[in-house]
C-alpha positions as semicolon CSV with decimal commas, in nm:
position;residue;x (nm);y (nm);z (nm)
1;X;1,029;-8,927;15,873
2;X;1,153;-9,284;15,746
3;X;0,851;-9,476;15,544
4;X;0,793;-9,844;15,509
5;X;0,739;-9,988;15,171
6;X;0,646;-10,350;15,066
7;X;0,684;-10,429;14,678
8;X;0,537;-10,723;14,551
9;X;0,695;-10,897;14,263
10;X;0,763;-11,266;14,103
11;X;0,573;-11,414;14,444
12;X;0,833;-11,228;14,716
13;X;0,817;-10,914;14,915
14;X;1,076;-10,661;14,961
15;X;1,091;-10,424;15,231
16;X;1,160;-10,055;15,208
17;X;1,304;-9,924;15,498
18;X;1,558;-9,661;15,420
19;X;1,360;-9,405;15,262
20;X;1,195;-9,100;15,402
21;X;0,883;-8,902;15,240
22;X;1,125;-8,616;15,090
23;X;1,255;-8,847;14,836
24;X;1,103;-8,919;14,544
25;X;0,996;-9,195;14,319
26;X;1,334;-9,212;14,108
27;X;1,475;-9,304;14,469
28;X;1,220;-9,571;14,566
29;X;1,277;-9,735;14,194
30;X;1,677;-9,740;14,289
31;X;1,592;-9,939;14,611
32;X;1,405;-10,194;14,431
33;X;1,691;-10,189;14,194
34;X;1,924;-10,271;14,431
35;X;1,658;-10,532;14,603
36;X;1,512;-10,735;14,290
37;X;1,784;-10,614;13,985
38;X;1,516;-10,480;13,773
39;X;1,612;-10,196;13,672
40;X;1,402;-9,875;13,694
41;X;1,310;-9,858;13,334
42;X;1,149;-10,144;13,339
43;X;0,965;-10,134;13,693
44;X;0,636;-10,055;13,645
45;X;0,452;-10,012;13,987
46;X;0,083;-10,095;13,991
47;X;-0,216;-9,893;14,121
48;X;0,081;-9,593;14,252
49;X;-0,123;-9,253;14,154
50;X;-0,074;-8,898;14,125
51;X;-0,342;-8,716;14,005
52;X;-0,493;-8,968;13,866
53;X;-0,210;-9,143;13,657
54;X;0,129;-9,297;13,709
55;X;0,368;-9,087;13,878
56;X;0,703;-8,904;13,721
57;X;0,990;-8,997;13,875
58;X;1,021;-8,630;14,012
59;X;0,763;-8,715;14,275
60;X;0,803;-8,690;14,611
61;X;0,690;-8,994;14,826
62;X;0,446;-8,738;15,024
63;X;0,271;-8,653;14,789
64;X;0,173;-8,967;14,711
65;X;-0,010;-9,029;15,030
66;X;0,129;-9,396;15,093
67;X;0,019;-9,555;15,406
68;X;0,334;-9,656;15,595
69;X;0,321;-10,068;15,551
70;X;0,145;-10,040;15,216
71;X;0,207;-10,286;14,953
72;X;0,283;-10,243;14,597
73;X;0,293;-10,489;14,370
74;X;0,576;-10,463;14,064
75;X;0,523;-10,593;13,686
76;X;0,935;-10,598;13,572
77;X;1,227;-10,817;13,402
78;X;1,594;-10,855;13,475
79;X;1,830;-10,792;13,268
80;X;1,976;-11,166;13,235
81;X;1,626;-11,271;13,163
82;X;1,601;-11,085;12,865
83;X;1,948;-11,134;12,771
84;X;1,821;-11,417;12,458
85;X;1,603;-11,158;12,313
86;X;1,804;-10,866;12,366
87;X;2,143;-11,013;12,253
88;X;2,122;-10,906;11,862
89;X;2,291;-11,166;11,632
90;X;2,643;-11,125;11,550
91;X;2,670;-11,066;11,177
92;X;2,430;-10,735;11,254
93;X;2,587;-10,436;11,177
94;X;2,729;-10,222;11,479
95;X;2,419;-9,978;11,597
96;X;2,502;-9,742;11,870
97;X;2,278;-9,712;12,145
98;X;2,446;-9,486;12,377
99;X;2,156;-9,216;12,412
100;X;2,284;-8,918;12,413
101;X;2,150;-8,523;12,457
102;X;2,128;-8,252;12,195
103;X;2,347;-7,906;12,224
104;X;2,051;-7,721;12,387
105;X;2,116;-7,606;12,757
106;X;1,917;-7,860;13,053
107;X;1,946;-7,602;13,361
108;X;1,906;-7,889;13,634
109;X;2,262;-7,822;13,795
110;X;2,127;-7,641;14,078
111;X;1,780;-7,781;14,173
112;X;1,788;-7,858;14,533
113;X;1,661;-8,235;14,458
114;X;1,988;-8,332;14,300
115;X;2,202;-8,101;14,512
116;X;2,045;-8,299;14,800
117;X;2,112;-8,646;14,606
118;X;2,488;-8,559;14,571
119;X;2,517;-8,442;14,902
120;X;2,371;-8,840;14,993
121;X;2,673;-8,974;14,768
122;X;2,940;-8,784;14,937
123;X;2,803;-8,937;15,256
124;X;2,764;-9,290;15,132
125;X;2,973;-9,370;14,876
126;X;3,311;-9,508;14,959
127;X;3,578;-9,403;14,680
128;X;3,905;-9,555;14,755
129;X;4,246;-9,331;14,678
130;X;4,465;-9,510;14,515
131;X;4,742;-9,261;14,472
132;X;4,698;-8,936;14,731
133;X;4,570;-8,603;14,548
134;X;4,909;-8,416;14,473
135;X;4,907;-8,041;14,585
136;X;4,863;-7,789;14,324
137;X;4,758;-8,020;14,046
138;X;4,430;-8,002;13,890
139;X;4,173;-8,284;13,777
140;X;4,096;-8,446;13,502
141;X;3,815;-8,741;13,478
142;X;3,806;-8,947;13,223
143;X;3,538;-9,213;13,076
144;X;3,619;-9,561;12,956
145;X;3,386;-9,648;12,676
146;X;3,474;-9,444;12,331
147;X;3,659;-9,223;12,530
148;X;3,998;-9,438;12,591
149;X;3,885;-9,777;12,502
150;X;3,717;-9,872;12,134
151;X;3,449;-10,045;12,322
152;X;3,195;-10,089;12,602
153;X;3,259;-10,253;12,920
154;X;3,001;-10,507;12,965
155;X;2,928;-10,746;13,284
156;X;2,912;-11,040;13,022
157;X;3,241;-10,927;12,855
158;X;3,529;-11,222;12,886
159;X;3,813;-11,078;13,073
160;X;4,127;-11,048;12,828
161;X;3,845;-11,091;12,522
162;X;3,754;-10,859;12,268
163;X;3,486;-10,614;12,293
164;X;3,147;-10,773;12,142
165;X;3,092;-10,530;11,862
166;X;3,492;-10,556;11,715
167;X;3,651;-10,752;11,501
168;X;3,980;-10,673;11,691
169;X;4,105;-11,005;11,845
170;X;4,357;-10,791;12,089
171;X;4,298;-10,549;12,409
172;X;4,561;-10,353;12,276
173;X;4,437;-10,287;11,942
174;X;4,088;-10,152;12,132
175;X;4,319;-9,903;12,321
176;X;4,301;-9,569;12,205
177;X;4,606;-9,459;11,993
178;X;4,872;-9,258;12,223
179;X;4,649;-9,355;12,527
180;X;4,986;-9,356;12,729
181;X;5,122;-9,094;12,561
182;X;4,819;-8,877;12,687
183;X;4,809;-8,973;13,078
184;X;5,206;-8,934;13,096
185;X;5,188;-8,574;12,941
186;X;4,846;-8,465;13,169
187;X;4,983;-8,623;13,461
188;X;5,264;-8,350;13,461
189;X;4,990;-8,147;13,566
190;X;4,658;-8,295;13,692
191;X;4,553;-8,568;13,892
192;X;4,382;-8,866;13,735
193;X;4,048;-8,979;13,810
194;X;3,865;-9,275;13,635
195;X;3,486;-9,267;13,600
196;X;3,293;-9,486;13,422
197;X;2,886;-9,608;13,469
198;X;2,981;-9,990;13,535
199;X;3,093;-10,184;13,840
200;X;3,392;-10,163;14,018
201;X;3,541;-10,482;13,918
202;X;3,481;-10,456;13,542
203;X;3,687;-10,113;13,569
204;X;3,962;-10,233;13,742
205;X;3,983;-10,533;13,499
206;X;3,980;-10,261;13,194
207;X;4,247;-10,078;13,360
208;X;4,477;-10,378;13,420
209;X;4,453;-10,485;13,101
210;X;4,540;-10,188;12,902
211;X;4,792;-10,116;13,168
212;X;4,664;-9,840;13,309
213;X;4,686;-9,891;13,657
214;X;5,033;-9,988;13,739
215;X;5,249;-9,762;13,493
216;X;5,542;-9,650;13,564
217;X;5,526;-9,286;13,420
218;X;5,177;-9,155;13,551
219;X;4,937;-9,299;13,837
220;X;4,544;-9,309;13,873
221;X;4,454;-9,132;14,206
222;X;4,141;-9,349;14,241
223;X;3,886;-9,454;14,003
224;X;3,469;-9,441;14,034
225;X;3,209;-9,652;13,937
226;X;2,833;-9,570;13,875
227;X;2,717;-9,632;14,259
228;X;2,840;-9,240;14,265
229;X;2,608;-9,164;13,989
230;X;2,271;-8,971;14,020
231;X;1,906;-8,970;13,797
232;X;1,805;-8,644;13,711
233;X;1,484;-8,572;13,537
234;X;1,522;-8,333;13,211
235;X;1,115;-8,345;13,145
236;X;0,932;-8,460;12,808
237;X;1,229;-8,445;12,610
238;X;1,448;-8,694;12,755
239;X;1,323;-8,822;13,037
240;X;1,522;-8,938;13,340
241;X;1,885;-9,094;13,277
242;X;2,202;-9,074;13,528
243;X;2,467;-8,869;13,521
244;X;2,844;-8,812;13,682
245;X;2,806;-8,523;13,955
246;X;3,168;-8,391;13,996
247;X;2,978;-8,241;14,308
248;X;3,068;-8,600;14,450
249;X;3,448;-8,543;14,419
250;X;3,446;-8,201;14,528
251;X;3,241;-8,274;14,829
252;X;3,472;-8,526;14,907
253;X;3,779;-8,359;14,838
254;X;3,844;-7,994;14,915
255;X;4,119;-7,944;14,689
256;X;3,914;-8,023;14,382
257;X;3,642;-7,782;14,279
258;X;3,491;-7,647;13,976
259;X;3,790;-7,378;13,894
260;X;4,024;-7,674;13,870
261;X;3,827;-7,986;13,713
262;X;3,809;-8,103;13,352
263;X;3,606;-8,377;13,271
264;X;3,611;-8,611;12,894
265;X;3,340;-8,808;12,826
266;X;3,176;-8,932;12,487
267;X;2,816;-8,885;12,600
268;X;2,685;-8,471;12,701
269;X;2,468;-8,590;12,919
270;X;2,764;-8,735;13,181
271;X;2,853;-8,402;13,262
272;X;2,476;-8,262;13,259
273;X;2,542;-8,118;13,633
274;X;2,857;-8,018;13,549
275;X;2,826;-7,835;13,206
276;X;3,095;-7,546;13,189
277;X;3,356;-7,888;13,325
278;X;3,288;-8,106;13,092
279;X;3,429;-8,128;12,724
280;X;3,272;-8,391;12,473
281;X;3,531;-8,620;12,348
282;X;3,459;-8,751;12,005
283;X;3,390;-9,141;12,056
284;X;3,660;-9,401;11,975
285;X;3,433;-9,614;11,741
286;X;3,491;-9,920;11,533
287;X;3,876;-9,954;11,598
288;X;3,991;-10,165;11,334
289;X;3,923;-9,900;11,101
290;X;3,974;-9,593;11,274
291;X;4,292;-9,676;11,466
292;X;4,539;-9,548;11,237
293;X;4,378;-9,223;11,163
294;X;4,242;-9,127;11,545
295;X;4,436;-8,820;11,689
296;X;4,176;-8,709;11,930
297;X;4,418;-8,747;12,266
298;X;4,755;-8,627;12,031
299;X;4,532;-8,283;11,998
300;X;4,419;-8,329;12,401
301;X;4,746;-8,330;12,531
302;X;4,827;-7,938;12,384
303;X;4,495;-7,845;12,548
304;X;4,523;-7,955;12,865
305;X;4,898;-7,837;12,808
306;X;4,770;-7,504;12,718
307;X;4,527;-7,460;13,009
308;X;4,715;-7,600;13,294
309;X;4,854;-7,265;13,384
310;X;4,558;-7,135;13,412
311;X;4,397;-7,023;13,774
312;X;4,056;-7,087;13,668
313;X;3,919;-7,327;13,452
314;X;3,578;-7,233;13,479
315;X;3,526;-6,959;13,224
316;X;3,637;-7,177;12,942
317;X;3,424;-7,298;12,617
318;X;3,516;-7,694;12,636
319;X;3,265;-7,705;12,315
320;X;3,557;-7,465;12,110
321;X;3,878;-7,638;12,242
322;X;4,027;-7,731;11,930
323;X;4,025;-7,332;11,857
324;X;4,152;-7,284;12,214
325;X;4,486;-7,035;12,167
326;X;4,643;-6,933;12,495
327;X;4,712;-6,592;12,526
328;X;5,021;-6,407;12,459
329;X;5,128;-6,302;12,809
330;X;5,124;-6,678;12,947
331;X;5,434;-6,829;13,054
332;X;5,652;-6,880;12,762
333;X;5,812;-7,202;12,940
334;X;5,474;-7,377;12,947
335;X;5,386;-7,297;12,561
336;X;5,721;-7,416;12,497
337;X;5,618;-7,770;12,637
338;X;5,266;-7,774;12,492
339;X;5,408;-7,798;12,167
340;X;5,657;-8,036;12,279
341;X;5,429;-8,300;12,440
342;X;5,234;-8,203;12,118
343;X;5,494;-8,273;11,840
344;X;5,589;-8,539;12,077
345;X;5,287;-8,740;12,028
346;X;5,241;-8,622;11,665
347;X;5,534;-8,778;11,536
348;X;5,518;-9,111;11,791
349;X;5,590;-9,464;11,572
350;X;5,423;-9,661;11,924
351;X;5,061;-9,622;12,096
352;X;5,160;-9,732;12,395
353;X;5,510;-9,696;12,646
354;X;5,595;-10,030;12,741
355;X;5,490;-10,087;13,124
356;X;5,831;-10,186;13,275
């Protein structure tokens, strides 16, 4: 049963129309996301109750007893019109504020309230293929931020500029050393999805510019943005934040599923759905300095070398992969090229192949 909702804020009312009384209050706070662009941290919904006191985002909408109609007034800020007070000066030091989750275990992956948001994604999101899945290859997502790229894609971010909290003046020298290097050697054997928790257009830009997306040894199959993204709630110790289902890939596309799927991100809590896919790269952080010394994708390429022959992915410790060995009886043709692609990139003079 569909529900209408009227919020209140700045002197207009938006309508709520397209939720029913099984979702919950995370849900109505990403409709008047998507309505007003305040964001749901900073919505704060007046004189909404749940025994007696503000309700967690967990919530369903029934139990909240909400006369169909009802109006709610919002107290809440955009983004851009914060943007003076939140913009730190420029001579600041670089502070990270990428939240991020501990090593402890969060067993949300198979709650039926996030099943049932994924499940929503694979019906409404629209993921364009760029390059058709290739039969018998696995899949590997990657992040942008600190994973490939020694910065953070923001909307306010000049196209062809520098990343805000660099000194480096070039795209090039925020690319990851051997970035190319890597997605030639993996695409050998998976396919190559893009993820990252921005907008479509911002990703595509990123891509272009470190020419990613037209090279002429290895091709994306599509990239993602964060409209596929979900909120989970983890409780009093980190509260709700979003995080990269690969459920929305796999429910999408048959020939990816949890025996064949590797996923690298910078921040645990991506892959917080996903936890025996996902493997924690270690960020790409302040370029200029760490550019010359970074081998993080050199040692990547031998693992995903070293796995690929693999029939199951899923019984592998991501969080040990440097001490990964592959066993004895594996195909002496594919260790052979392991260390290959490995001393390969090891002894490279370049970062990047030159896009022809």
């Amino acid at each position: 049963m569909t529900i209408e909702i009227v919020i209140k804020w700045s002197g207009s009312e938006y309508r709520i129309v397209n939720l029913s009384l099984e979702n919950n209050v995370s849900d109505l706070k990403l409709e008047i996301k998507k309505q007003t662009g305040v964001l749901p941290e900073r919505q704060k919904l007046l004189g909404l109750k749940f025994k007696g006191k503000p309700p967690d985002d967990n919530v369903l909408l029934s139990e909240l007893r909400i006369k169909p109609g009802a109006k709610i007034m919002m107290m809440g800020t955009r983004e851009e019109a914060l943007a003076d007070v939140l913009t730190p000066p420029e001579d600041l030091p670089e502070v990270v504020d990428d939240f991020d989750i501990g090593e402890e275990e969060i067993p949300i992956e198979n709650r039926d309230i996030y099943l049932e948001k994924i499940e929503r994604r694979v019906q409404d999101c629209k993921i364009d293929i760029i390059n058709e899945p290739r039969e018998g290859k696995k899949l590997l997502v990657l992040d942008i931020d600190y994973t490939l790229f020694g910065g953070k894609i923001h909307d306010t971010d000049l196209i062809g500029g520098s990343d805000h909290k660099s000194v480096a003046e070039n795209i090039h020298e925020l690319m990851r050393p051997y970035l190319h290097e890597f997605l030639t050697s993996a695409y050998e054997d998976y396919d190559i999805v893009i993820w990252s928790a921005t907008s479509m257009k911002w990703i595509k830009a990123k891509m272009d510019e470190l020419g990613v997306s037209n090279h002429p040894q290895y091709k994306l199959c599509c990239m993602v943005d964060s409209l596929a993204m979900i909120t989970v709630d983890t409780g009093s110790r980190y509260g709700v934040i979003e995080v990269k289902p690969l459920g929305v890939l796999w429910g999408k596309y048959e020939q990816w599923n949890k025996t064949n799927t590797i996923m690298f991100d910078d921040l645990r809590r991506n892959f917080l759905m996903n936890p025996q896919n996902g493997l924690k790269i270690r960020p790409f952080r302040k370029a200029h300095f760490n550019r010359e010394k970074d081998r993080e994708l050199v040692k990547l390429t031998k693992y995903l070398k070293d796995i690929a022959p693999l029939v199951d992915l899923s019984p592998l410790n991501h969080r040990k992969w440097e001490s990964y060995r592959p066993k004895r009886n594996t195909d002496d043709t594919q260790s052979a090229a392991s260390s290959r692609a490995f001393a390969l990139l090891l002894n490279s003079r370049v970062n990047c192949i030159p896009c022809e």
